[in-house]
C-alpha positions in Angstrom: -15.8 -18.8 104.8 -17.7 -21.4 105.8 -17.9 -25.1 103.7 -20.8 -26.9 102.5 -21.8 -29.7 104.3 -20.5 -31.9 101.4 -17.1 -30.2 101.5 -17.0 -31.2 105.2 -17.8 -34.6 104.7 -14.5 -35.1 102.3 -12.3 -32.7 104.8 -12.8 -35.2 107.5 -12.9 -38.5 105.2 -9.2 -37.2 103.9 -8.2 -36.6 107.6 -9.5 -40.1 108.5 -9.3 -42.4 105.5 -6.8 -45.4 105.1 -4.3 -44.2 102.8 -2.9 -47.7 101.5 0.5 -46.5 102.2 0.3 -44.3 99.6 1.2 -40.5 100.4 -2.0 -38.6 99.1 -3.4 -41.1 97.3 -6.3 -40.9 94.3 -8.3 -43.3 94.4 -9.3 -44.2 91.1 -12.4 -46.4 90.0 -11.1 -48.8 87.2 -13.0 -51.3 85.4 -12.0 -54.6 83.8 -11.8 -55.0 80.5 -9.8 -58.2 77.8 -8.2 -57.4 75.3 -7.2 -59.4 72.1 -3.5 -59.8 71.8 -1.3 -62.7 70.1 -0.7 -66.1 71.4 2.2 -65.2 74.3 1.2 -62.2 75.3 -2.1 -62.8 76.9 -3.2 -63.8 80.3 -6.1 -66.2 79.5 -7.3 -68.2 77.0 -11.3 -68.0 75.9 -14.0 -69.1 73.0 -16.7 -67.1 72.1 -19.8 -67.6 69.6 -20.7 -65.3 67.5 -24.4 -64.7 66.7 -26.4 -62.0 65.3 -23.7 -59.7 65.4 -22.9 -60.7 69.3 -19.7 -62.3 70.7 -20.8 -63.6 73.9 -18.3 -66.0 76.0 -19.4 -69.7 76.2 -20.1 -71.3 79.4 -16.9 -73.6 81.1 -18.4 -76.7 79.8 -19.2 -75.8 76.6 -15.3 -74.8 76.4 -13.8 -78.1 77.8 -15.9 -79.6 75.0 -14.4 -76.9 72.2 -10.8 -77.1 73.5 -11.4 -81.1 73.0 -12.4 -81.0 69.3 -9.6 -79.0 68.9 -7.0 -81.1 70.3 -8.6 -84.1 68.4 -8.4 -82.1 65.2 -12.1 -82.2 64.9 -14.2 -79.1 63.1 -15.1 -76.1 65.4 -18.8 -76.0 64.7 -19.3 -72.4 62.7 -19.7 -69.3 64.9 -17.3 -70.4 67.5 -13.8 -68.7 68.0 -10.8 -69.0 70.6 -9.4 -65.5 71.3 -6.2 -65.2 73.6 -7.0 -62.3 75.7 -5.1 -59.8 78.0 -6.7 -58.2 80.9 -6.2 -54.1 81.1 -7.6 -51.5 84.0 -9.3 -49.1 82.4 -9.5 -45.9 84.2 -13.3 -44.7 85.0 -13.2 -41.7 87.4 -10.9 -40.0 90.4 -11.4 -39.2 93.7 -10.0 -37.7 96.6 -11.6 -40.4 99.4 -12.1 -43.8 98.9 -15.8 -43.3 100.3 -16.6 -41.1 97.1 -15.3 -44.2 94.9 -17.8 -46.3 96.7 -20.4 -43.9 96.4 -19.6 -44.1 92.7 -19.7 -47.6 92.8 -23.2 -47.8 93.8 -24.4 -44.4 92.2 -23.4 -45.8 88.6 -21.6 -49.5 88.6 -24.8 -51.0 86.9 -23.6 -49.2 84.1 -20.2 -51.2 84.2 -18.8 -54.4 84.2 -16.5 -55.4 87.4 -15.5 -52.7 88.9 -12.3 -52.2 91.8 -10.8 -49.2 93.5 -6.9 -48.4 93.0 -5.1 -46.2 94.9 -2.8 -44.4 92.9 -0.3 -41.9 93.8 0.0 -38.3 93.4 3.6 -37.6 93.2 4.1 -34.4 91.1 0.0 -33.8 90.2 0.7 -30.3 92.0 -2.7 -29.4 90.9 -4.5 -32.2 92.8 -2.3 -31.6 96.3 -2.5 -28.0 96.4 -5.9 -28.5 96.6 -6.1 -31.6 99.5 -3.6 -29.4 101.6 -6.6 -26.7 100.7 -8.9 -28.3 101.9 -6.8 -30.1 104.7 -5.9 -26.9 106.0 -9.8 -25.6 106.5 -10.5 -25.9 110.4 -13.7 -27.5 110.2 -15.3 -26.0 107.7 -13.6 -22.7 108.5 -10.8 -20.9 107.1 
């Protein structure tokens, strides 16, 4: 049997990639998101402004000037809110090369805030490294 030239392409990139030190790694496209959480238990601090159903982030100078009125005990003009927030991964998609996470990347990451690639381990997932040592055991292309 013979393998498409696509199946080819991520033969070799999983016989030449950079692993990360990680023994057959997945690379996994994650993408940033904040979550609201309570005061001590978040990892950043940011004000917001609602308007016409929107909660948009406020620039850095319009926060010095909120976190000021604050301190001073002086009224938050209406709209405004201070949220402590806690940044999470979320998990997008999987691969087997880093080069198809890239691909990804610029295939669909308009549709996605920031994006990073994480290199997670496959220790156990006997589905996912019977099939590597599949296709890392094709001869290229050949079987």
């Amino acid at each position: 049997m013979i393998a498409p030239d696509n199946i080819k392409k991520i033969i070799e990139s999983l016989r030449t990639q950079d692993n990360r030190s990680t023994d057959q790694p997945v690379f996994c496209v994650q993408e940033r998101e904040f979550l609201i959480t309570e005061q001590g238990h978040h990892d950043t601090i940011q004000w917001f402004k609602w308007s016409h159903g929107e909660c948009n982030r406020v620039s850095d100078r319009l926060e010095k000037a909120l976190d000021k009125r604050e301190i001073s005990s002086k009224a938050i003009p209406e709209g405004y809110q201070k949220f402590h927030l806690k940044e999470n991964w979320r998990h997008v998609q999987s691969f087997f090369t880093e080069a198809g996470a890239k691909e990804f990347i610029t295939a669909d990451g308009h549709n996605h805030g920031e994006l990073r690639i994480y290199a997670g381990g496959s220790f156990r997932n006997f589905e996912f490294r019977a099939i590597r040592d599949f296709l890392l055991g094709l001869e290229h292309g050949n079987d």
